[in-house]
N, C-alpha and C positions, 0 to 999 in steps of 0.2 A: 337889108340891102345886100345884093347878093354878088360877089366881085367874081367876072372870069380870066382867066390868064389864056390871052390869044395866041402869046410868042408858046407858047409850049415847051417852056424849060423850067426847070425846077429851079424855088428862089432857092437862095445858098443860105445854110442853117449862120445863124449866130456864130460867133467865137467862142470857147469857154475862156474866163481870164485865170489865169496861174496864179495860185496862193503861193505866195513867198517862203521857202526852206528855212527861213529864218523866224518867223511868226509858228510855224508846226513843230520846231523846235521848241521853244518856247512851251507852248501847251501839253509836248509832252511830259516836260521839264514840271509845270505845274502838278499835272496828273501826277508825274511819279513820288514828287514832295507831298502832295497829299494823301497820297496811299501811303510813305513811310512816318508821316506823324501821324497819322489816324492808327499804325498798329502800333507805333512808339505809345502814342495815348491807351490804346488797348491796355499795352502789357502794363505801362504804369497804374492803369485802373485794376485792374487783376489783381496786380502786384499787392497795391495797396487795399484793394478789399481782402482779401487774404488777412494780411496784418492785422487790420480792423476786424475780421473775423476771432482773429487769435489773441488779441486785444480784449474784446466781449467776451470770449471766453476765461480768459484769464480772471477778468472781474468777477465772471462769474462765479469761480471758483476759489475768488479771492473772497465774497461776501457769505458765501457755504462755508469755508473757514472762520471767518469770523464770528459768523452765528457758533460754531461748532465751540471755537474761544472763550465765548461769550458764554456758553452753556458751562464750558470748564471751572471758566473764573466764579460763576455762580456757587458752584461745586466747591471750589478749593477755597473760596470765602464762607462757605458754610462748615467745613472742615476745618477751618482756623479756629471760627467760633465756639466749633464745639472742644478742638484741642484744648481752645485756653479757658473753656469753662474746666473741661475735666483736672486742665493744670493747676488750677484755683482749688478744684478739691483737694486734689494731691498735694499740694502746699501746705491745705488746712489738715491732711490728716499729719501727713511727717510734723508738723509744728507738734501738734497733740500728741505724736508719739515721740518727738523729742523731751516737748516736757513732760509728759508722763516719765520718759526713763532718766531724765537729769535730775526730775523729783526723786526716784527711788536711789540715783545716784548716791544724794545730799542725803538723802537719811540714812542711808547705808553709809556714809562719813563723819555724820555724827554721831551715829551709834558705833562706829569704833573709835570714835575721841571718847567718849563717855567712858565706852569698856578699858581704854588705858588710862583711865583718873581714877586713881581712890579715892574713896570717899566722898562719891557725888553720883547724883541722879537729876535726871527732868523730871520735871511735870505741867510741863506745855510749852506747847512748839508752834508757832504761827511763823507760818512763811505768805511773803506779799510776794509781789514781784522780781525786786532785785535782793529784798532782805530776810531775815531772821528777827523773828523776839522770843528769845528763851528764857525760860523760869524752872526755875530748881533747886534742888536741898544739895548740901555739902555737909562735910564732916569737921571743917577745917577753912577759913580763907586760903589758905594753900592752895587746897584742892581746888578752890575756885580761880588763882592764879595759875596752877598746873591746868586746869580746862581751857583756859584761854588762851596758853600758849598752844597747845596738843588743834584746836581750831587753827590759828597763825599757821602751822607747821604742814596742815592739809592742804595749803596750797586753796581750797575752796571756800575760805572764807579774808577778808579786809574790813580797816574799819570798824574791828572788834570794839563796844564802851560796854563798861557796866554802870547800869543805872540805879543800880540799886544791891547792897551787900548786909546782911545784918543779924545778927545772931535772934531766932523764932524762939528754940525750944521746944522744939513739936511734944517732945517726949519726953517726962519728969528727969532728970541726971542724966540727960544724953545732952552734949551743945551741939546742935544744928545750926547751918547758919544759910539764909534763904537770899536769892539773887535773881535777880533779874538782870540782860545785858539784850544786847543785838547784834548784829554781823550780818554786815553787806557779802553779796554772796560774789565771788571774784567773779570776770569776766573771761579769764581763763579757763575757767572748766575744770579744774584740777591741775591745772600743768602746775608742778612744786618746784621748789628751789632747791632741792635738798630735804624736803618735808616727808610726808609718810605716802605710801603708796595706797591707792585705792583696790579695792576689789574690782571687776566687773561686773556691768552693770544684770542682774538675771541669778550671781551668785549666791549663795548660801549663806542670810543674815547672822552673824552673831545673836545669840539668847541673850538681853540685857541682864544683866545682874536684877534679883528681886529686891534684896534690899542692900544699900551701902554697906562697905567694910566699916565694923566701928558702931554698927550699930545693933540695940538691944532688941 
């Protein structure tokens, strides 16, 4: 359908209606609050990937160390093991070479108790752990009370008995008299009370006497 305008004037356009200052206001207000949390959120995102960056990194670097730790402690527990085995030997030789030279000590003790007794000799000597069994010829009980005090007086031996004293005769018109005793061997090591001093240990033994004073 086709409409014509006879009057020949132009119709008059619409009005536009006016948006309120107060509603524009408003949306800009929105806009701008959204752009300033959106880069507030940025920077806090940023921020905090950063951290969590340096975070992972750390761990990382924390678990490289520990492996590395972990390799050490392997190390320095394998180095223990072998310290205290070789300390075990070292224990066992110093043991051996203390009592090797505490042995050569006590016989180099006895043997100048013997060389200041007249009239007396060993002839066998058994050492155990803490003690002494001595057997031997004398010239005299004397001599065999002079030996057991001249032992006392070493400071290395306690606990001196005789078990036995009594005249053999080893040899036609000589009196012999044969003994057996024991002597715990002190815990002191020689420290004396006033008793005889020792040689050191490595010194140069006295030569026993071959044969007793007194005899034929």
């Amino acid at each position: 359908m086709i409409r014509i305008n006879l009057l020949g004037q132009a119709r008059p356009k619409a009005a536009k209606q006016a948006v309120p200052l107060e509603a524009t206001l408003q949306i800009v207000l929105f806009i701008a609050a959204v752009a300033v949390a959106a880069v507030i959120l940025g920077v806090i995102y940023f921020r905090q990937k950063s951290d969590l960056d340096a975070i992972n990194k750390r761990i990382a670097a924390l678990r490289a160390e520990k492996v590395s730790l972990q390799q050490i402690k392997q190390d320095v527990d394998r180095f223990e093991s072998e310290k205290s085995t070789l300390q075990q030997r070292i224990d066992v030789i110093e043991t051996l070479q203390k009592n090797r030279s505490g042995a050569q000590e006590l016989l180099q003790m006895v043997a100048n108790t013997v060389v200041r007794v007249d009239s007396l000799w060993l002839t066998e000597l058994d050492r155990s752990s803490t003690s002494l069994e001595i057997k031997g010829e004398a010239g005299s009980i004397n001599a065999v009370a002079n030996f057991i005090t001249e032992l006392k007086r070493s400071g290395y031996f306690d606990k001196i008995e005789i078990k036995s004293a009594k005249e053999d005769d080893l040899q036609p018109g000589v009196a012999t008299f044969g003994f057996e005793m024991s002597a715990a061997v002190s815990s002191l090591g020689g420290a004396t009370s006033g008793g005889a001093k020792t040689q050191p240990a490595g010194a140069a033994q006295p030569t026993p006497p071959p044969s007793p004073k007194g005899r034929s």
